[in-house]
C-alpha positions as CSV (number, residue, x, y, z in Angstrom):
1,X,-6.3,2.4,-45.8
2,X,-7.4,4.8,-43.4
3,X,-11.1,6.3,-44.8
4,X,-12.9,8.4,-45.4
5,X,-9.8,10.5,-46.3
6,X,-9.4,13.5,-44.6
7,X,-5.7,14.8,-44.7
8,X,-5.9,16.9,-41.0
9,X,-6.4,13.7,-39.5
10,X,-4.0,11.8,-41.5
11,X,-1.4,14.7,-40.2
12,X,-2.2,13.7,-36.8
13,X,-2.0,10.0,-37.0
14,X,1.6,10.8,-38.5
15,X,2.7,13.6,-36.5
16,X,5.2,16.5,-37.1
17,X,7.6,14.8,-39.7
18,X,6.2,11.4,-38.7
19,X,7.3,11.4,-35.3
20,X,4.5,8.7,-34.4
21,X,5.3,7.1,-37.3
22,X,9.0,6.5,-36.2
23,X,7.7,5.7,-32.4
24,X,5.8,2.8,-33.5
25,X,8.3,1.3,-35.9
26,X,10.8,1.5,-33.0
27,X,8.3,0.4,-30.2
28,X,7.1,-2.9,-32.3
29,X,10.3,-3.5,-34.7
30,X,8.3,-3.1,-37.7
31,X,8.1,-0.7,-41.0
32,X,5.5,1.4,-41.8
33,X,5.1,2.7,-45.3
34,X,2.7,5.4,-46.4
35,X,1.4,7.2,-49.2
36,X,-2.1,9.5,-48.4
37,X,-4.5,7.4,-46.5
38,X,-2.7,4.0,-48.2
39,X,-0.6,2.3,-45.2
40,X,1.7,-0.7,-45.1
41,X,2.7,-2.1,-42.3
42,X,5.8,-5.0,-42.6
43,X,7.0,-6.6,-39.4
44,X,6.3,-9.7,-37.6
45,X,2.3,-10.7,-37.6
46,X,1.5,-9.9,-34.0
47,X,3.7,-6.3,-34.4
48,X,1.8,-5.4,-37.2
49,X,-1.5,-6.6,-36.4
50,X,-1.0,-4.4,-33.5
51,X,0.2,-1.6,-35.7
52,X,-2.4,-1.2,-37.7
53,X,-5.2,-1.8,-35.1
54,X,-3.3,1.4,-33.4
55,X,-2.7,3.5,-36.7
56,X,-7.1,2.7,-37.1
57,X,-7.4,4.0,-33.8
58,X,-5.1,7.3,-33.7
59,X,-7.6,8.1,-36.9
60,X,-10.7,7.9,-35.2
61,X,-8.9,9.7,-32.3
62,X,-7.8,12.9,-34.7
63,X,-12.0,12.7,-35.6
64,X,-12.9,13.3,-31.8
65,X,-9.8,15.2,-30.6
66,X,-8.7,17.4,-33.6
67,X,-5.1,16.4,-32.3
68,X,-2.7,13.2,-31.2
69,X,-0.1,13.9,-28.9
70,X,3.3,11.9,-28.6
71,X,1.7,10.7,-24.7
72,X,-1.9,9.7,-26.6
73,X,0.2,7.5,-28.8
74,X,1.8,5.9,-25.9
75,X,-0.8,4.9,-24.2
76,X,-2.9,3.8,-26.7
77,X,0.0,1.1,-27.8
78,X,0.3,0.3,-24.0
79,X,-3.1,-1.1,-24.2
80,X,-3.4,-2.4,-27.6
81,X,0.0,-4.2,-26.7
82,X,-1.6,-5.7,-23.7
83,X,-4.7,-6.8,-25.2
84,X,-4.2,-7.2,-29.1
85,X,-7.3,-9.7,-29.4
86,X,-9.0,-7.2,-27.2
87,X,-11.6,-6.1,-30.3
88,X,-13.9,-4.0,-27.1
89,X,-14.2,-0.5,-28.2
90,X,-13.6,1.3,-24.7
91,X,-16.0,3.6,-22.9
92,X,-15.0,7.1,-23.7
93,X,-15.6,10.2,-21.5
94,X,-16.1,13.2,-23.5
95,X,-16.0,16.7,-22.5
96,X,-15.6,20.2,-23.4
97,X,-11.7,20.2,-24.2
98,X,-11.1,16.7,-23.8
99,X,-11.6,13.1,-25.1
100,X,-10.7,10.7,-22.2
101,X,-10.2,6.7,-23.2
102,X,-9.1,4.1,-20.5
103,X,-6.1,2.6,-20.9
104,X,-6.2,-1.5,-20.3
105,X,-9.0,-3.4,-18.4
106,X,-8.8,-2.3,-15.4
107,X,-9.6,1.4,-16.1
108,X,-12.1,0.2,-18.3
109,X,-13.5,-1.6,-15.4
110,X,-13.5,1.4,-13.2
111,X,-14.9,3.5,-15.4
112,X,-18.4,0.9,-16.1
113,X,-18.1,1.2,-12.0
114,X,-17.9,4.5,-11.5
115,X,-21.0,4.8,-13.8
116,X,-23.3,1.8,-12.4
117,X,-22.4,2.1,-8.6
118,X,-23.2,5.6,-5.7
119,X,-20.2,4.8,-4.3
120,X,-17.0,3.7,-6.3
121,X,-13.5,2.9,-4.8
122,X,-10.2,3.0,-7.1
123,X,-7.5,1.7,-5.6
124,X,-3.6,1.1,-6.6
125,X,-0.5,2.9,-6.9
126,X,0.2,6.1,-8.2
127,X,-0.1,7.1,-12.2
128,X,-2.8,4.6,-13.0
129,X,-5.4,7.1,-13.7
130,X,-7.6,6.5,-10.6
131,X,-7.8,10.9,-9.9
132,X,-7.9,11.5,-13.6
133,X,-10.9,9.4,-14.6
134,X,-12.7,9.8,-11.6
135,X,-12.9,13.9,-12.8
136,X,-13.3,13.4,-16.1
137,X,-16.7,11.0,-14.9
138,X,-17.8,14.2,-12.6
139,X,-17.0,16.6,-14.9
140,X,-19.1,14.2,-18.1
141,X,-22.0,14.3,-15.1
142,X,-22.2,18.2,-14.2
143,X,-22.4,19.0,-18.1
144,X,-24.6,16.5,-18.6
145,X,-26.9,18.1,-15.8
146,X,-26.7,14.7,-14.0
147,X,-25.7,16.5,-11.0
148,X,-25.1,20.1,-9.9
149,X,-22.3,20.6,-8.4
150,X,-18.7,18.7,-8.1
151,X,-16.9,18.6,-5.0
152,X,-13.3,17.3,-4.6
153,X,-12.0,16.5,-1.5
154,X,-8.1,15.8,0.3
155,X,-7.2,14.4,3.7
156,X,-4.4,17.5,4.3
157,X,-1.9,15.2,5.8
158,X,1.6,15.8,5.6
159,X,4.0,13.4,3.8
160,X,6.9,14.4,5.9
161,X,7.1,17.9,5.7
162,X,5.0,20.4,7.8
163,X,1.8,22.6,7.3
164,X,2.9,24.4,10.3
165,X,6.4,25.9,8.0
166,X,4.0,26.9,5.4
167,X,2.9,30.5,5.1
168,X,-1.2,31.5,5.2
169,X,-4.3,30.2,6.2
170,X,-5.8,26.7,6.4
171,X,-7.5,26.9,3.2
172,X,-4.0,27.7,1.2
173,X,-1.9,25.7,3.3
174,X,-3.4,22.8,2.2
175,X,-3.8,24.3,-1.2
176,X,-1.1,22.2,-2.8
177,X,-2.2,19.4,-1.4
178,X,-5.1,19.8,-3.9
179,X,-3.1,20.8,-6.8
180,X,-3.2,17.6,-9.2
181,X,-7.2,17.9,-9.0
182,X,-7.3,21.5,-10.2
183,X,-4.7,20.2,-13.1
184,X,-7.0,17.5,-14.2
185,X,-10.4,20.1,-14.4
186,X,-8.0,22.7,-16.4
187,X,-7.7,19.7,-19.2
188,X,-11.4,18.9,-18.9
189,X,-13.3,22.7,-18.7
190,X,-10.0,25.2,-19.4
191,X,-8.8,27.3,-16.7
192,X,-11.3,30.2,-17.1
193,X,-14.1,27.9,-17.4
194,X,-13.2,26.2,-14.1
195,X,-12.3,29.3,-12.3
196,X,-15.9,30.6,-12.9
197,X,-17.6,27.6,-11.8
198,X,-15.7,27.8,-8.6
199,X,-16.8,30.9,-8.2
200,X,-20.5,30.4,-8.4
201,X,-19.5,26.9,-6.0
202,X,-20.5,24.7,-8.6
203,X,-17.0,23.1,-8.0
204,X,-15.6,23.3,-4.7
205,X,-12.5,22.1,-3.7
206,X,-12.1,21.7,-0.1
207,X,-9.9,19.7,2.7
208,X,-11.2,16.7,4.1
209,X,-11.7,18.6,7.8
210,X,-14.2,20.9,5.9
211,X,-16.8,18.1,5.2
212,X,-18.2,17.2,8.4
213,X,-21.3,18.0,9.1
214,X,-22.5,18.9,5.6
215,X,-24.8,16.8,3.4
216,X,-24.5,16.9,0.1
217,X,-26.9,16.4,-2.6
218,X,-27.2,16.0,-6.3
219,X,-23.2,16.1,-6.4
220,X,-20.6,14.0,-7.9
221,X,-17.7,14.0,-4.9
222,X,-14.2,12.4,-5.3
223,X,-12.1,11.6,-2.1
224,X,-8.6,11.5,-2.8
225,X,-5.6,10.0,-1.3
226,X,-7.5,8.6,1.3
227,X,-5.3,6.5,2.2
228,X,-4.8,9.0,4.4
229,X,-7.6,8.8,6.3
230,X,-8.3,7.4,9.6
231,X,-11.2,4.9,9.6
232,X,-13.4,7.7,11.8
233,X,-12.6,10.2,8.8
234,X,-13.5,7.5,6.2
235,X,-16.6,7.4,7.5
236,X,-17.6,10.5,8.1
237,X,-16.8,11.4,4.4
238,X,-19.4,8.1,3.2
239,X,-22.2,9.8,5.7
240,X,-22.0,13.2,3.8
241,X,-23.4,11.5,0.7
242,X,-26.8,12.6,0.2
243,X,-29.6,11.7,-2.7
244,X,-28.6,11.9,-6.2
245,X,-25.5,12.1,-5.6
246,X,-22.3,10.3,-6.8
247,X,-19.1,9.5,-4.6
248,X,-15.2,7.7,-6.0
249,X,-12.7,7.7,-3.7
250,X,-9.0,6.5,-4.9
251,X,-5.7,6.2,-2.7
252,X,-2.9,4.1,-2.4
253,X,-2.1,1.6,-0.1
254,X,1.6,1.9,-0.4
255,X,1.6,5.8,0.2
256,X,0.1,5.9,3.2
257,X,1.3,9.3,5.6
258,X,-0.3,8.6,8.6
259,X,1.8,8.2,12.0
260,X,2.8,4.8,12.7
261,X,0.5,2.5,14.2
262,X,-2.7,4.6,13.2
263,X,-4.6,2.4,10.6
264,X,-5.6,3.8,7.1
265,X,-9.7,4.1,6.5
266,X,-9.3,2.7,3.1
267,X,-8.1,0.0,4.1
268,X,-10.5,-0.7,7.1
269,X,-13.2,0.5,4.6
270,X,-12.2,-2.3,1.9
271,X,-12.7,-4.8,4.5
272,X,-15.6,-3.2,6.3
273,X,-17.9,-2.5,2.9
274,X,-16.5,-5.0,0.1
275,X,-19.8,-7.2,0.1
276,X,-22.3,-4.4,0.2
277,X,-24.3,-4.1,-2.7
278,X,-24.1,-0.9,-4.8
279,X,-20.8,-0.2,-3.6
280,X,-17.5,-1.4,-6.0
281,X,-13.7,-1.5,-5.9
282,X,-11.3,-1.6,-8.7
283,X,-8.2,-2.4,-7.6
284,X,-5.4,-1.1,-10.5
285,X,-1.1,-2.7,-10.1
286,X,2.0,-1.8,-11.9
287,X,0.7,-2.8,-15.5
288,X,-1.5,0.0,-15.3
289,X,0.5,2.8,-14.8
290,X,-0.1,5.6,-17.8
291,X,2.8,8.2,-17.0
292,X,6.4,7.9,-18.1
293,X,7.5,4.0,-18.8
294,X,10.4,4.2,-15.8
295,X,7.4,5.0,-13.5
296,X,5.9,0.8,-14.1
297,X,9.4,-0.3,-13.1
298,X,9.8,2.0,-10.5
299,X,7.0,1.1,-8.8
300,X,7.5,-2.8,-10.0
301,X,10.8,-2.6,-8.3
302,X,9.1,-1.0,-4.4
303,X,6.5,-3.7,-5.2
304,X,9.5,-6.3,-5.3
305,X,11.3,-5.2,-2.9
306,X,8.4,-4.9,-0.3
307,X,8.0,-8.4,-1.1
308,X,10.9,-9.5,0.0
309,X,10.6,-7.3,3.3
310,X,8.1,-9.2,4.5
Protein backbone atom coordinates (compact mmCIF):
# COMPACT_ATOMS: atom_id res chain seq x y z
CA UNK A 1 0.00 0.00 0.00
CA UNK A 2 1.61 3.02 -1.02
CA UNK A 3 0.01 6.17 1.30
CA UNK A 4 -1.12 8.75 1.59
CA UNK A 5 -2.72 8.23 -1.88
CA UNK A 6 -2.03 10.63 -4.25
CA UNK A 7 -2.64 9.29 -7.90
CA UNK A 8 0.25 11.77 -9.74
CA UNK A 9 2.64 10.00 -7.78
CA UNK A 10 1.18 6.69 -8.18
CA UNK A 11 1.46 7.52 -12.24
CA UNK A 12 5.05 8.02 -11.70
CA UNK A 13 5.90 4.97 -9.71
CA UNK A 14 4.15 3.07 -12.65
CA UNK A 15 5.14 4.94 -15.57
CA UNK A 16 3.59 5.51 -19.09
CA UNK A 17 1.55 2.20 -19.50
CA UNK A 18 3.55 0.69 -16.59
CA UNK A 19 6.76 0.73 -18.21
CA UNK A 20 8.55 0.61 -14.67
CA UNK A 21 6.19 -1.75 -13.73
CA UNK A 22 7.21 -4.22 -16.54
CA UNK A 23 11.12 -3.29 -15.90
CA UNK A 24 11.09 -4.47 -12.48
CA UNK A 25 9.14 -7.70 -13.11
CA UNK A 26 11.72 -8.45 -15.79
CA UNK A 27 14.85 -7.21 -13.79
CA UNK A 28 13.82 -9.40 -10.44
CA UNK A 29 11.65 -12.34 -12.13
CA UNK A 30 8.71 -11.48 -10.15
CA UNK A 31 4.91 -10.17 -10.61
CA UNK A 32 3.61 -7.11 -9.66
CA UNK A 33 -0.14 -6.63 -9.30
CA UNK A 34 -1.90 -3.33 -8.78
CA UNK A 35 -5.01 -1.70 -8.13
CA UNK A 36 -4.75 2.33 -6.88
CA UNK A 37 -2.22 2.54 -4.20
CA UNK A 38 -2.95 -1.45 -3.28
CA UNK A 39 0.33 -3.40 -4.63
CA UNK A 40 1.26 -7.09 -4.68
CA UNK A 41 4.30 -8.19 -5.37
CA UNK A 42 4.69 -12.34 -6.05
CA UNK A 43 8.13 -13.62 -6.72
CA UNK A 44 10.85 -15.21 -4.79
CA UNK A 45 11.33 -13.53 -0.99
CA UNK A 46 14.52 -11.70 -1.64
CA UNK A 47 13.01 -10.33 -5.40
CA UNK A 48 10.17 -9.10 -3.74
CA UNK A 49 11.44 -7.80 -0.71
CA UNK A 50 13.46 -5.82 -2.99
CA UNK A 51 10.50 -4.92 -5.04
CA UNK A 52 8.63 -3.44 -2.83
CA UNK A 53 11.36 -1.58 -0.77
CA UNK A 54 12.02 0.00 -4.46
CA UNK A 55 8.18 0.57 -5.44
CA UNK A 56 8.20 2.53 -1.44
CA UNK A 57 11.03 4.38 -2.68
CA UNK A 58 10.00 5.57 -6.40
CA UNK A 59 6.82 7.00 -4.20
CA UNK A 60 8.68 9.10 -2.07
CA UNK A 61 10.83 9.99 -5.07
CA UNK A 62 7.55 11.23 -7.30
CA UNK A 63 6.92 13.52 -3.71
CA UNK A 64 10.45 15.28 -4.13
CA UNK A 65 10.88 15.08 -7.94
CA UNK A 66 7.25 15.49 -9.42
CA UNK A 67 8.65 12.78 -12.00
CA UNK A 68 10.56 9.10 -12.27
CA UNK A 69 12.41 8.51 -15.17
CA UNK A 70 13.15 4.94 -16.79
CA UNK A 71 17.27 5.77 -15.68
CA UNK A 72 15.93 6.86 -11.84
CA UNK A 73 14.41 3.43 -11.81
CA UNK A 74 17.54 1.86 -12.71
CA UNK A 75 19.58 3.04 -10.51
CA UNK A 76 17.69 2.98 -7.61
CA UNK A 77 17.25 -1.08 -8.20
CA UNK A 78 21.14 -1.12 -8.77
CA UNK A 79 21.50 -0.07 -5.25
CA UNK A 80 18.64 -1.58 -3.47
CA UNK A 81 19.90 -4.95 -5.33
CA UNK A 82 23.27 -4.43 -3.91
CA UNK A 83 22.25 -3.66 -0.45
CA UNK A 84 18.67 -5.12 0.20
CA UNK A 85 19.21 -5.17 4.13
CA UNK A 86 20.67 -1.80 3.58
CA UNK A 87 17.53 0.01 5.73
CA UNK A 88 20.03 3.68 5.64
CA UNK A 89 18.01 6.32 4.08
CA UNK A 90 20.77 8.13 1.80
CA UNK A 91 21.87 11.66 1.92
CA UNK A 92 20.07 13.54 -0.61
CA UNK A 93 21.30 16.71 -2.49
CA UNK A 94 18.50 18.93 -3.35
CA UNK A 95 18.36 21.76 -5.68
CA UNK A 96 16.49 23.92 -7.79
CA UNK A 97 15.59 21.41 -10.68
CA UNK A 98 16.89 18.45 -9.26
CA UNK A 99 16.82 15.72 -6.47
CA UNK A 100 20.21 13.99 -6.48
CA UNK A 101 20.48 10.43 -4.35
CA UNK A 102 23.74 8.32 -4.27
CA UNK A 103 23.64 5.25 -5.72
CA UNK A 104 25.41 2.35 -3.37
CA UNK A 105 27.93 2.93 -0.49
CA UNK A 106 30.49 4.32 -1.96
CA UNK A 107 28.75 7.48 -3.31
CA UNK A 108 27.12 7.64 -0.10
CA UNK A 109 30.48 7.74 1.33
CA UNK A 110 31.68 10.44 -0.80
CA UNK A 111 29.09 12.47 -0.46
CA UNK A 112 29.28 12.53 3.94
CA UNK A 113 33.12 13.45 2.67
CA UNK A 114 32.56 15.88 0.48
CA UNK A 115 30.40 17.57 3.24
CA UNK A 116 32.77 16.98 6.50
CA UNK A 117 36.31 17.44 4.84
CA UNK A 118 38.01 21.13 2.78
CA UNK A 119 39.52 18.99 0.57
CA UNK A 120 37.75 15.86 -0.87
CA UNK A 121 39.29 13.39 -3.50
CA UNK A 122 36.93 10.95 -5.71
CA UNK A 123 38.61 8.60 -7.42
CA UNK A 124 37.62 5.53 -9.82
CA UNK A 125 36.71 4.96 -13.30
CA UNK A 126 34.44 6.69 -15.44
CA UNK A 127 30.36 6.79 -14.86
CA UNK A 128 30.45 6.32 -11.15
CA UNK A 129 29.18 9.76 -10.35
CA UNK A 130 32.39 11.29 -8.98
CA UNK A 131 31.78 14.92 -11.49
CA UNK A 132 28.06 14.70 -10.96
CA UNK A 133 27.92 14.71 -7.18
CA UNK A 134 30.66 16.73 -6.68
CA UNK A 135 28.36 19.75 -8.58
CA UNK A 136 25.40 18.89 -7.26
CA UNK A 137 27.40 19.41 -3.49
CA UNK A 138 28.63 22.96 -4.97
CA UNK A 139 25.74 23.86 -6.50
CA UNK A 140 23.43 22.62 -2.73
CA UNK A 141 26.40 25.09 -1.11
CA UNK A 142 26.12 28.38 -3.37
CA UNK A 143 22.22 28.34 -2.91
CA UNK A 144 22.54 27.69 0.39
CA UNK A 145 24.88 30.86 0.67
CA UNK A 146 27.55 28.47 2.10
CA UNK A 147 29.85 29.89 -0.41
CA UNK A 148 29.78 32.49 -3.14
CA UNK A 149 30.91 31.52 -6.01
CA UNK A 150 31.64 27.92 -7.84
CA UNK A 151 34.56 27.34 -9.81
CA UNK A 152 35.13 24.21 -11.98
CA UNK A 153 38.35 23.52 -13.26
CA UNK A 154 40.10 20.96 -16.25
CA UNK A 155 43.64 20.04 -16.88
CA UNK A 156 43.19 20.75 -21.05
CA UNK A 157 45.22 17.88 -21.99
CA UNK A 158 44.65 16.09 -25.11
CA UNK A 159 43.56 12.44 -25.15
CA UNK A 160 45.15 11.84 -28.46
CA UNK A 161 43.96 14.41 -30.65
CA UNK A 162 45.23 18.00 -30.85
CA UNK A 163 44.28 21.57 -29.54
CA UNK A 164 46.54 22.81 -32.05
CA UNK A 165 43.81 21.38 -35.19
CA UNK A 166 41.10 23.04 -33.31
CA UNK A 167 39.78 26.42 -34.45
CA UNK A 168 39.79 29.74 -31.86
CA UNK A 169 41.27 30.82 -28.81
CA UNK A 170 42.56 29.11 -25.69
CA UNK A 171 39.46 29.65 -23.81
CA UNK A 172 37.20 27.68 -26.63
CA UNK A 173 39.70 25.34 -27.49
CA UNK A 174 39.62 23.81 -24.43
CA UNK A 175 35.95 24.50 -24.25
CA UNK A 176 34.90 20.87 -24.76
CA UNK A 177 37.11 19.69 -22.64
CA UNK A 178 34.78 21.29 -20.03
CA UNK A 179 31.54 20.24 -21.54
CA UNK A 180 30.24 17.34 -19.17
CA UNK A 181 30.49 20.03 -16.22
CA UNK A 182 28.32 22.62 -17.97
CA UNK A 183 25.83 19.45 -18.60
CA UNK A 184 25.72 18.57 -15.00
CA UNK A 185 24.92 22.53 -13.79
CA UNK A 186 22.08 22.64 -16.70
CA UNK A 187 20.33 19.57 -14.68
CA UNK A 188 20.95 21.34 -11.34
CA UNK A 189 20.10 25.45 -12.06
CA UNK A 190 18.52 25.18 -15.94
CA UNK A 191 20.48 26.58 -18.71
CA UNK A 192 19.36 30.25 -18.30
CA UNK A 193 19.82 30.14 -14.72
CA UNK A 194 23.48 28.96 -15.15
CA UNK A 195 24.24 31.22 -18.05
CA UNK A 196 23.38 34.25 -15.81
CA UNK A 197 25.44 33.20 -12.98
CA UNK A 198 28.32 32.88 -15.28
CA UNK A 199 27.81 36.02 -16.30
CA UNK A 200 28.00 37.85 -13.06
CA UNK A 201 31.25 35.08 -12.31
CA UNK A 202 29.43 33.44 -9.73
CA UNK A 203 30.35 30.27 -11.68
CA UNK A 204 33.43 30.22 -13.60
CA UNK A 205 34.55 27.58 -15.58
CA UNK A 206 38.13 27.78 -16.44
CA UNK A 207 41.29 25.48 -17.65
CA UNK A 208 43.53 24.35 -15.20
CA UNK A 209 46.52 26.87 -16.63
CA UNK A 210 44.11 29.77 -15.62
CA UNK A 211 44.42 29.07 -11.80
CA UNK A 212 47.86 29.87 -10.91
CA UNK A 213 48.41 32.54 -9.08
CA UNK A 214 44.80 33.27 -7.88
CA UNK A 215 43.48 32.59 -4.40
CA UNK A 216 40.24 31.85 -3.92
CA UNK A 217 37.91 32.33 -1.17
CA UNK A 218 34.54 31.45 0.07
CA UNK A 219 34.23 29.02 -3.11
CA UNK A 220 33.30 25.55 -3.65
CA UNK A 221 36.04 24.39 -6.54
CA UNK A 222 36.01 20.97 -8.28
CA UNK A 223 39.14 19.75 -10.18
CA UNK A 224 38.41 17.36 -12.75
CA UNK A 225 40.17 14.70 -14.59
CA UNK A 226 43.14 15.28 -12.83
CA UNK A 227 44.56 12.51 -13.58
CA UNK A 228 45.86 14.63 -15.90
CA UNK A 229 47.86 16.56 -13.94
CA UNK A 230 51.43 16.57 -13.31
CA UNK A 231 52.32 16.50 -9.55
CA UNK A 232 53.65 20.45 -9.95
CA UNK A 233 50.02 21.22 -11.40
CA UNK A 234 48.44 19.18 -8.52
CA UNK A 235 49.83 21.29 -6.32
CA UNK A 236 49.52 24.35 -7.42
CA UNK A 237 45.70 23.77 -7.81
CA UNK A 238 45.64 22.67 -3.57
CA UNK A 239 47.62 26.17 -2.94
CA UNK A 240 44.76 28.22 -4.61
CA UNK A 241 42.41 27.20 -1.85
CA UNK A 242 41.72 29.98 0.33
CA UNK A 243 39.33 30.37 3.70
CA UNK A 244 35.92 29.14 3.52
CA UNK A 245 36.34 27.56 0.78
CA UNK A 246 35.54 23.93 -0.40
CA UNK A 247 37.79 21.84 -2.93
CA UNK A 248 36.76 17.82 -4.72
CA UNK A 249 38.88 16.76 -7.11
CA UNK A 250 37.87 13.31 -9.14
CA UNK A 251 39.97 11.57 -11.98
CA UNK A 252 40.70 8.24 -13.05
CA UNK A 253 43.65 6.41 -12.79
CA UNK A 254 43.05 4.29 -15.76
CA UNK A 255 42.49 7.38 -18.19
CA UNK A 256 45.36 9.04 -17.66
CA UNK A 257 46.60 11.37 -21.09
CA UNK A 258 49.83 12.42 -20.04
CA UNK A 259 53.06 11.57 -22.26
CA UNK A 260 54.64 8.50 -21.22
CA UNK A 261 56.87 8.47 -18.43
CA UNK A 262 55.42 11.81 -16.92
CA UNK A 263 53.73 10.78 -13.52
CA UNK A 264 49.96 11.64 -12.83
CA UNK A 265 49.53 14.35 -9.66
CA UNK A 266 46.69 12.31 -8.44
CA UNK A 267 48.42 9.69 -8.00
CA UNK A 268 51.55 11.28 -6.41
CA UNK A 269 48.88 13.36 -4.37
CA UNK A 270 47.17 10.01 -2.98
CA UNK A 271 50.42 8.96 -1.68
CA UNK A 272 51.70 12.34 -0.75
CA UNK A 273 48.44 13.59 1.46
CA UNK A 274 46.42 10.27 2.35
CA UNK A 275 47.22 10.59 6.26
CA UNK A 276 46.55 14.25 6.61
CA UNK A 277 43.80 15.13 8.60
CA UNK A 278 40.88 17.00 7.09
CA UNK A 279 41.68 15.77 3.75
CA UNK A 280 39.60 12.34 2.36
CA UNK A 281 39.56 9.89 -0.54
CA UNK A 282 36.73 7.83 -1.79
CA UNK A 283 37.94 5.52 -4.00
CA UNK A 284 34.65 4.14 -6.38
CA UNK A 285 35.33 0.41 -8.91
CA UNK A 286 33.22 -1.17 -11.48
CA UNK A 287 30.13 -1.92 -9.14
CA UNK A 288 29.60 1.66 -9.05
CA UNK A 289 29.12 2.60 -12.26
CA UNK A 290 25.51 4.47 -12.80
CA UNK A 291 25.38 4.84 -16.75
CA UNK A 292 24.24 2.20 -19.17
CA UNK A 293 24.63 -1.60 -17.72
CA UNK A 294 27.29 -2.55 -20.69
CA UNK A 295 29.46 0.33 -19.34
CA UNK A 296 30.17 -2.02 -15.59
CA UNK A 297 31.33 -4.87 -17.95
CA UNK A 298 33.09 -2.79 -20.17
CA UNK A 299 35.09 -1.38 -17.75
CA UNK A 300 35.10 -4.89 -15.66
CA UNK A 301 36.49 -6.48 -18.76
CA UNK A 302 39.83 -3.35 -19.19
CA UNK A 303 39.96 -4.02 -15.38
CA UNK A 304 40.54 -7.85 -16.19
CA UNK A 305 42.36 -7.61 -18.77
CA UNK A 306 44.86 -5.06 -17.30
CA UNK A 307 45.26 -7.65 -14.70
CA UNK A 308 46.50 -10.01 -16.60
CA UNK A 309 48.93 -7.51 -18.37
CA UNK A 310 50.77 -7.16 -15.50
Amino acid sequence: MLVPTDNHRLAAVCGECDEHLRFIEKQLQVRIHNRGEAFQVVGDKKATHVATRLLKELYEQAYNDGNISSHNVHLSLERLASHPEDNVTPMGIKTRHALVQPKGEHQQNYLYAIQSHDISFGIGPAGTGKTYLAVACAVQALEQDKVRRIMLVRPAVEAGEHLGFLPGDLAQKVDPYLRPLYDALYDMLGFERVTKLMERQIIEVAPLAFMRGRTLNDAFIILDESQNTTPDQMKMFLTRIGFHSKAVITGDMTQIDLPKGKQSGLQHARDVLKDIPGISFTFFDAHDVVRHPLVKKIVQAYDKARENDK
